[in-house]
C-alpha positions in Angstrom: 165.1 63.0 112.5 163.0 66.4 112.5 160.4 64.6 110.2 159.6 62.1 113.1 160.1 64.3 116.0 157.1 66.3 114.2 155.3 63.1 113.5 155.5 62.3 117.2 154.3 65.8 118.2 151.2 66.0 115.9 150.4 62.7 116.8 150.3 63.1 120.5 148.6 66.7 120.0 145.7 64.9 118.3 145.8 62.1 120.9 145.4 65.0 123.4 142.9 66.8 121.8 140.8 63.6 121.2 141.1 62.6 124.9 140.0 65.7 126.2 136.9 66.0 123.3 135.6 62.8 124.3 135.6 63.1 128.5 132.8 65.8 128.4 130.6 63.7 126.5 127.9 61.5 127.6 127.7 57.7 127.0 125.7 58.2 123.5 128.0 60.8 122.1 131.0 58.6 122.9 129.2 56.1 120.9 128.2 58.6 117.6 131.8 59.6 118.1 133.0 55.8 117.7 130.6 55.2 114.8 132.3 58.3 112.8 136.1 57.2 113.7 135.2 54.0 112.8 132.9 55.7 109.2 135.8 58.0 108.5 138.5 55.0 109.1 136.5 52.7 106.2 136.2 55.5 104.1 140.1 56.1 104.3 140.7 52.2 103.4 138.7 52.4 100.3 140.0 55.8 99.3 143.8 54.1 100.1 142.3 50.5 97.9 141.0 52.2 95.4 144.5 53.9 95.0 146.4 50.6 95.5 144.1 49.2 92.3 145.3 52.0 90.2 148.7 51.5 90.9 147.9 47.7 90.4 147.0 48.2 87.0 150.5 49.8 86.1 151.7 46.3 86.7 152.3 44.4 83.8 151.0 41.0 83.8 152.5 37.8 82.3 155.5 35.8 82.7 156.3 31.6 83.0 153.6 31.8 86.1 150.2 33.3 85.4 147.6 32.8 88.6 144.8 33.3 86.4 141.7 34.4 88.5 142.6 32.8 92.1 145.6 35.3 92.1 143.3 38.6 91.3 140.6 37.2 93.8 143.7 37.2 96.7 145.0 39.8 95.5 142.1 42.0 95.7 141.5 40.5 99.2 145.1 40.8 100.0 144.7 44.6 98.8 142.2 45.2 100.8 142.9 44.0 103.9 146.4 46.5 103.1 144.2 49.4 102.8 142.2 48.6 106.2 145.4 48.2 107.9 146.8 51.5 106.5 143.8 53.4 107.1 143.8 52.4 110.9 147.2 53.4 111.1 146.7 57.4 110.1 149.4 57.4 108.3 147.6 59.2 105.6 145.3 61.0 107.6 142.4 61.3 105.8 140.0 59.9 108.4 141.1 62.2 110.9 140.4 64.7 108.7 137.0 63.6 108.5 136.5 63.2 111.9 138.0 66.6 112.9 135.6 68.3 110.7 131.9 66.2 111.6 132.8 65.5 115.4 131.3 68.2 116.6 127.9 68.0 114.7 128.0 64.5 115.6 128.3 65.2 119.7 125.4 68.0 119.1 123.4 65.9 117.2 123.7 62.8 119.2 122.6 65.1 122.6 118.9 66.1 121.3 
């Protein structure tokens, strides 16, 4: 219970503090701005795929039913598309991280 009552409140802090960040900025810093949530958000999913991989690999492989190559092709696209979709989420919070610490060279930048 206290874990996700503090999950809610940093959540909707950050919300907040991204919503008022991004009204006093003109139409091309919006635009850097989406380019580096969307940079720090694909930098997060391979970060989070290359972790899934690892953890892959502790797997041991064999039994009656052996997938041979098609299975690790879909499941390396399977992974992947898991680490995309956990990265958009923030539930590990390393893009926002990112973004927190280049958005404002980014809006500076962006306004020269």
């Amino acid at each position: 219970m206290v874990t996700e009552s503090a999950m809610i409140n940093y959540n909707a802090g950050r919300l907040g503090a991204l919503a008022d960040t991004e009204r006093k900025l003109t139409g091309a810093q919006e635009r850097e701005l989406k380019k580096l949530r969307e940079a720090s958000q694909d930098f997060e999913a391979i970060f989070i795929k290359q972790m899934l991989d690892a953890m892959r690999k502790t797997v041991p492989k064999g039994g009656i039913i052996d997938g041979g190559m098609a299975e690790e092709i879909f499941e390396d696209l399977l992974y992947e598309e898991r680490a995309k979709i956990m990265a958009k989420s923030g539930s590990l919070g390393l893009a926002d991280i990112i973004f927190d610490k280049y958005k404002d060279s980014v809006a500076d930048s962006s306004g020269k």
